[in-house]
Structures are given as structure tokens and as C-alpha cells.
N, C-alpha and C positions, 0 to 999 in steps of 0.2 A: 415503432415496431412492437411492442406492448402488448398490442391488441392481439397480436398472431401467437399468443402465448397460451396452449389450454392450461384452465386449474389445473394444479398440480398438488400431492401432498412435499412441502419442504418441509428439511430440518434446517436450521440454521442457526451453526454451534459458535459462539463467540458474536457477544453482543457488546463492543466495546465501541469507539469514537467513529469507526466505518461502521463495523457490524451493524448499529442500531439504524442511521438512516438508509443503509440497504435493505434491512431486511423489512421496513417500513412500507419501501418502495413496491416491496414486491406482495404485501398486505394489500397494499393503496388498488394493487393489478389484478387481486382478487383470489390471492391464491391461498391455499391451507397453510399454514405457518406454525411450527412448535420449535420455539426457541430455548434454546441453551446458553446458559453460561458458567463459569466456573464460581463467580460474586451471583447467586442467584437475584440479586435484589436487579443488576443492569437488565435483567430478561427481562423482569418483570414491568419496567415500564412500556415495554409491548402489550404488554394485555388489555392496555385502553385500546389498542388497531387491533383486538379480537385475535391476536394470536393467542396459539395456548401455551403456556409454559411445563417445562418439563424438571423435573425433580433431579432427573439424571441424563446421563448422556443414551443409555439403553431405549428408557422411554422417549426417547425424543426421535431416535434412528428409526425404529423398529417396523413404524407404518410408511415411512417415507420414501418418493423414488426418487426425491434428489434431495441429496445432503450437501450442503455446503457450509466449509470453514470459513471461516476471516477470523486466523488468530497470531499471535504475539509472532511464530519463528515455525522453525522447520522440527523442532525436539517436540515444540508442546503439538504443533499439530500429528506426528508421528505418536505420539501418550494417546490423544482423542481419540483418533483411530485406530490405534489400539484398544480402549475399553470397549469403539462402537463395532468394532470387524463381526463379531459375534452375533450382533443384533441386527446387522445390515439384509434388505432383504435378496436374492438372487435377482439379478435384473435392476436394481438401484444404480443409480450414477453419483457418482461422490465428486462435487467441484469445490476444488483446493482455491478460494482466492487469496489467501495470505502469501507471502514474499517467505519460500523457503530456498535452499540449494537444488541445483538440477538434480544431483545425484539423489535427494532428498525424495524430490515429487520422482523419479524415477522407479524407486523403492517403494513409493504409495501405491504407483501403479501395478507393480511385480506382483505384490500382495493384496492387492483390492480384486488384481482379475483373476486370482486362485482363487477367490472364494466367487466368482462368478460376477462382480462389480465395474463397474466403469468408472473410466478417472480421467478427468479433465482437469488441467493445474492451469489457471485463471488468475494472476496475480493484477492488479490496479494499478493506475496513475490518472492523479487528480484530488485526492484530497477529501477531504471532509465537506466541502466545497463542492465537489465533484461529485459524491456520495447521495448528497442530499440533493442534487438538481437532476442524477440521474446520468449525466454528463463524461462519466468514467473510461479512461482507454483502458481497455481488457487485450491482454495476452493471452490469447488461447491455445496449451499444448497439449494433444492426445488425438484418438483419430480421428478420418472423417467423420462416422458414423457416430461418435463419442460427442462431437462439439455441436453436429446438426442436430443434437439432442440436448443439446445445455444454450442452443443458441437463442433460442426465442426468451427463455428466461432471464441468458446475460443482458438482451436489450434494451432489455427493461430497466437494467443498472446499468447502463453506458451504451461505449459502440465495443462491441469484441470483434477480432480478427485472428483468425487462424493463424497458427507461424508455424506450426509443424508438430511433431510427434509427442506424446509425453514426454513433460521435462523443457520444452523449448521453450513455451510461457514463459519462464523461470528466465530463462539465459536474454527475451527478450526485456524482462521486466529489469535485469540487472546492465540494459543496455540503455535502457530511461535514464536510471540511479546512474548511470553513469553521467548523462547528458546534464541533468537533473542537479547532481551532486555541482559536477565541474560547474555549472553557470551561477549558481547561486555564491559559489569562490568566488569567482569574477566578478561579480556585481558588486562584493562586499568588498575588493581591491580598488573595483573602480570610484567608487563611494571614499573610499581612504584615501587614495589621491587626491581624487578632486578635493578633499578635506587638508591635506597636506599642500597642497598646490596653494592656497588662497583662494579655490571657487567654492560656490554655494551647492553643497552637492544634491541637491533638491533640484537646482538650475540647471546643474550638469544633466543628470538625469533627464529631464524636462525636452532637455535640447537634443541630445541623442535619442531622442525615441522617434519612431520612425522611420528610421535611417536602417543599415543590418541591424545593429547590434538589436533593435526591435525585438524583444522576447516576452511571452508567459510571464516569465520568471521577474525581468524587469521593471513591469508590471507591476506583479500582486506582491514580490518579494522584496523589489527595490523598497516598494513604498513600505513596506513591514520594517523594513531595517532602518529608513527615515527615521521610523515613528517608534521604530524604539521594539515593534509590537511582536515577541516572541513567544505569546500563546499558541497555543501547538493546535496545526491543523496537520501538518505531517510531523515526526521529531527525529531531533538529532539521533537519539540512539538506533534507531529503524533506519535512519539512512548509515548513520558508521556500517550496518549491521551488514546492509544490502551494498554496500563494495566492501565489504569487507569475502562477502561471498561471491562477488567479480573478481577479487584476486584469486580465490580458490579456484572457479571456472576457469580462469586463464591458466594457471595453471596446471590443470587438466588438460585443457586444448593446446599447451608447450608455448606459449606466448605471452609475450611481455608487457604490461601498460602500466607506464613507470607516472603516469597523470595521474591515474588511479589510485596508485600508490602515494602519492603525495594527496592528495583528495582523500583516503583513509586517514592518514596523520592526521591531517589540519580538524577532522570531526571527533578523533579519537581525546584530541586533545582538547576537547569539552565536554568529553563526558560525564567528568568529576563535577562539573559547577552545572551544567544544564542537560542534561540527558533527555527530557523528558519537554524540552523547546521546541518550537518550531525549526525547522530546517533553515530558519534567515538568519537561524542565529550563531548560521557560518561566520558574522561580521562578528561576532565573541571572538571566533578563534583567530582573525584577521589581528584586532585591539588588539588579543595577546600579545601576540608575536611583536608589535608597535606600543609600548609600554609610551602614555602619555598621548597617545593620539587617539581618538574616540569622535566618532560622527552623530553630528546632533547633538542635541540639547535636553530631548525630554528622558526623562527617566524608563530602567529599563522596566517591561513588562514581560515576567516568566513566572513560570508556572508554580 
């Protein structure tokens, strides 16, 4: 869908472990590109894909009809936008792809369409992995006319699908991290058993796939916790971060998810030793809680 994309002038503020092969992809698609970042030097490895780099967030907003974040949380992207609301032009669209609170991107939009701006909040699932092949599932919240205008560029970076009003993206991206969160628990239990049991949990694995329990996550994630391999393509602290803002949601909505709850604990309680790991490295907080029991052999790999 690529193709159905006219040039466009973007900004694209936050050039970190997505940010960069996003905003690559949409180089590669031909469009005007002036990127941001807060470490000026992560921009600038864009300059070889002819983007231009921007000194400040002002310059980088100022000509652009689409601005899009990909950054840390819901504070720093609400700071960005704050220095750039000034320099936005009337008629620009600003798409939020970072993972903040609904209430969050709700308040982007309050404020982006005083000043005559559009807002689409577009949070990802898929990875770094996912980033770089293009392959991304996109939540798209705000209207219709808002999204049919951010849409030919999201396809570019994945598949996006509408879910409803500003702020929904948000509630759908914390309904992945939900899925997301709990299965990689699971794997990392199943994995401990079958280690406690007497099986080979490579075998285990091996034999159950196929079958339901068949997942993504089983997959790409089982086989990372095998191997030890907790280089971050997604991380622990992004995911505590992203149920941690599922329990606030629920709360809001007056309802209880007491899984959640326990799936917050279990990642919080790694945040001191690996924050900054891959999200397999749910099987840390498993070990913990199992003092003497550890799956595999090879040594760990973190960051």
C-alpha cells in the first residue's frame, strides 16, 4: 500500500530503537523527512537516507504536514509537544506513535485542535522486527477524516486499523500489552516446569507447538529464553510501563483485572537488575520467585 502514499513533508521526532528504522522506511517511500532527536547524534545517522536533521524541535515542526512521535512515555511526548504547538502549522496532523495513557493522548488532542491541528494516537506492536520489515500492527485513535489522512503513510510502517475516537489506540495498544505481557509469563512458567519436571524444555517446547498453545510469542520468545537471549527488541521497563497504564485505564472504566495485576508485579519486580531487557526476560522474574531453579545452560545475554 506504499505506493498510494503522496510525498509528504514529515517531521519525525524521536529517533531511538523503532524511531530509526521507521522513519527509514518512510525515506526508502520517498518522502521529505526532517528528523529529531533529543541525543542529536541518533538523527543523524539518517542523513546517509537524505533526511534532513533538525537542530531543534521548532525547526524540524515548522514546514511539516505530518508530525509524528515515537518517544519514551506519555510526560516526554506531552514536553515535545509542548515546545512544537507554537511552530505547528494550521492544517498539520500530528501522529502520536508512542505508548502513552488515554487520558494522555486524549489531552494531545484537546490541545493540538485549539490550535487548528489534527491528532491521530497510533501506538505499535511488533518490535524492532516489526519496524524494520514494515510489518507493524498500528492502533489507530481519532476521526475518520483524521486517520484517512495518516492512513496511506501508516502502511507504509505496518497494517493500521481504526478502533475509534482519540485516545482508543491507546486503550487498544494496552489490550496487546495485555495479551503480550500475560503470554510471555506463561511461556516462561512453562519452560520452569518442564525444567522442574525432568523434561528437556527445548523438547517441550518443540512438541507443543502446533497444537493451541501455538503462539508469536512461543516462537520468537520461547526461543530467546532457551538461549538465554535478552537483548532488547521490546523491554521490560516499556512493558511494566504499558500495564502499568492498563491498570489506570481500568480503573477509569470501574473494572477489575486482578491478571494484570499480577503481570505488573512479576515485571516490576525486574526492574532493578534488567530494565532495559528484552520483554523474555519475564523468565528473570519467574527464576526469582524459584531460587535454584534456572532453565538452560548458556549464559545470560542483557544489555
Amino acid at each position: 500500500m506504499s505506493g498510494t502514499a503522496s510525498p509528504q513533508k514529515i517531521a519525525f521526532l524521536g529517533i531511538g530503537l523503532m524511531g530509526k528504522p521507521m522513519a527509514m522506511r518512510l525515506l526508502k517511500a520517498g518522502h521529505a523527512l526532517t528528523a529529531w532527536n533529543r541525543t542529536r547524534e541518533k538523527a543523524d545517522a539518517l542523513a546517509a537516507f537524505n533526511a534532513r536533521i533538525a537542530d531543534n524541535i521548532s525547526g524540524a515542526v515548522s514546514e511539516a504536514d505530518l508530525v509524528i512521535t515515537m518517544l519514551e512515555a506519555g510526560p516526554i511526548v506531552g514536553d515535545v509537544l509542548g515546545q512544537a504547538m507554537d511552530y505547528l502549522k494550521p492544517g498539520a496532523l500530528v501522529i502520536d506513535m508512542s505508548s502513552t495513557r488515554q487520558s494522555e493522548a486524549q489531552e494531545f488532542h484537546r490541545q493540538l485542535s485549539q490550535r487548528g491541528v489534527g491528532f491521530v494516537d497510533a501506538p505499535v506492536s511488533g518490535g524492532v522486527v516489526g519496524a524494520e520489515a514494515g510489518t507493524l500492527a498500528i492502533m489507530a485513535g481519532g476521526s475518520e477524516q483524521h486517520y484517512r489522512r495518516a492512513e496511506p503513510v501508516l502502511s507504509i510502517l505496518g497494517r493500521p486499523t481504526h478502533v475509534g475516537p482519540a485516545g482508543c489506540g491507546q486503550i487498544a495498544k494496552l489490550c496487546n500489552q495485555l495479551i503480550v505481557g500475560g503470554t510471555l509469563c506463561i511461556v516462561a512458567e512453562a519452560l520452569m516446569l518442564a525444567q522442574a519436571g525432568g523434561a528437556d524444555p527445548a523438547a517441550v517446547r518443540a512438541a507443543i507447538r502446533g497444537g493451541f498453545a501455538e503462539s508469536r510469542i512461543l516462537e520468537v520468545h520461547g526461543q530467546r529464553m532457551l538461549d538465554r537471549n535478552f537483548m532488547p527488541g521490546g523491554q521490560v521497563k516499556s512493558q511494566a510501563k504499558d500495564l502499568e497504564n492498563a491498570l489506570v485505564a481500568a480503573a477509569a472504566g470501574g473494572i477489575s483485572l486482578p491478571v494484570t495485576q499480577l503481570l505488573t508485579d512479576l515485571y516490576r519486580s525486574i526492574l532493578d537488575v534488567a530494565p532495559n531487557a528484552d520483554q523474555a526476560a519475564a523468565l528473570l522474574a519467574i527464576e526469582r520467585l524459584n531460587p535454584g531453579m534456572r532453565v538452560g545452560q548458556a549464559p545470560d545475554r542483557l544489555p
